[in-house]
Steps between C-alpha positions, in 0.01 A plus 500: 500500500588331883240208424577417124887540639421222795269283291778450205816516729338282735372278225863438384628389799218241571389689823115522505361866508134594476233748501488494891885517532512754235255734678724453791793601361327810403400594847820386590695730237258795583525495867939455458484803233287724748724467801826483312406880402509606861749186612784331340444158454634438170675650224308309261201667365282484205231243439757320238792509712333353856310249313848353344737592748316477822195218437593277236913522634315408844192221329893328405530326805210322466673312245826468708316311869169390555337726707150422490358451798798550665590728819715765352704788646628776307773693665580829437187545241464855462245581285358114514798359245452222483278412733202676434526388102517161615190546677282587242594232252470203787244655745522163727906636542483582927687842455749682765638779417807651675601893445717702795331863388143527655393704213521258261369241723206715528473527123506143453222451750278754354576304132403130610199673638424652189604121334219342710818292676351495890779215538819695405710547831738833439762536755699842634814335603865464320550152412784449819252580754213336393263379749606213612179273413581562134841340542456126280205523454457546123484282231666787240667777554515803223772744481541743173713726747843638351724378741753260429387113511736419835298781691145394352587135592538611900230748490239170307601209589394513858197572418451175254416162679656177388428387187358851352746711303642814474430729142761798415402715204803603367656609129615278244858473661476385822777189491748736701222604723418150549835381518583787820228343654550097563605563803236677657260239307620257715591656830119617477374103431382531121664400189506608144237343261516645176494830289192602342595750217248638286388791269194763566297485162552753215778671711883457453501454870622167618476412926576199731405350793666290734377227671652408872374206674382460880741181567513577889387735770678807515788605863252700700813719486334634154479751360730718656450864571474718218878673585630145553354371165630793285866569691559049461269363279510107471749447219 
């Protein structure tokens, strides 16, 4: 069911998806179903469900920025979403990925091994003490985190150099979040570029992601502590 799922949903949105990224997304789902019975990593489960909510929701933003090739950073990833699904469908994608629980960090290590992906960097950190060499240095950063845009801005942006761009996964409403945020936008040095909305194939389920630009470098007064950020978020 996951690889007729994939090859149709993926087919539909013009993303390529073959036998070789098929099989991975069966280790992938394997591996994520095994650990998730002894560690919660997500409450989506089900060959059906993760290969619509989770991979083709996450393929998406392929369609949204051009990634390939690209040095990408996905903070706060979790289980690898979306970073890890953007991986297998543009291999050439040099992959960070950024979690602040060591257990899943270790997870996600233990998957790219079992993806054949020697390249993929995975990070223990939280995003506002990253190591400092990470700070502009990517080309995209990733985020499908759930907190609100204005915090995801300070917590990605520095991260992004000039001229990359910043991708937030969020639902189909995000004007207000978006809205809440210009400020923080362009305190941080980036600048709204558009709104990618789009639907996940043979679901009612409709998503968006939005696209910040790198304009300038960010105050090396950013990100804030994690109590600062929270208690006065840029607004």
């Amino acid at each position: 069911m996951l690889e007729e799922i994939l090859k149709s949903g993926f087919g539909q949105m013009g993303v390529r998806c073959g036998d070789a990224e098929q099989e991975r997304f069966r280790i992938y789902y394997e591996y994520l179903t095994e650990i998730n019975a002894v560690m919660n990593l997500t409450a989506i489960t089900g060959e059906e469900d993760t290969a619509r909510l989770h991979f083709l929701d996450c393929g998406a933003l392929l369609n949204a920025a051009d990634l390939a090739g690209k040095s990408v950073i996905d903070v706060g990833t979790g289980a690898g979403f979306p970073g890890l699904v953007l991986k297998i469908l543009e291999p050439d994608i040099r992959l960070t990925l950024l979690d602040s629980l060591e257990k899943r960090v270790n997870f996600l290590s233990e998957t790219c091994k079992r993806l054949g992906f020697d390249d993929v960097k995975c990070v223990h950190a939280r995003a506002e003490e990253a190591p400092p060499e990470l700070r502009g240095s990517f080309d995209a950063a990733v985020s499908r985190a759930v907190a609100r845009l204005n915090v995801l801005c300070e917590l990605c942006l520095p991260l992004v150099r000039q001229g990359g761009v910043f991708a937030a996964m969020k639902g189909p409403d995000c004007a207000g979040e978006l809205a809440e945020a210009g400020t923080a936008i362009r305190v941080l040095g980036g600048s709204f570029d558009r709104t990618y909305s789009y639907a996940i194939p043979d679901t009612d389920v409709s998503h968006s992601a939005i696209l910040i630009k790198k304009d300038g470098i960010t105050n090396a007064k950013y990100p804030r502590r994690w109590a600062q950020i929270k208690s006065k978020p840029l607004i």
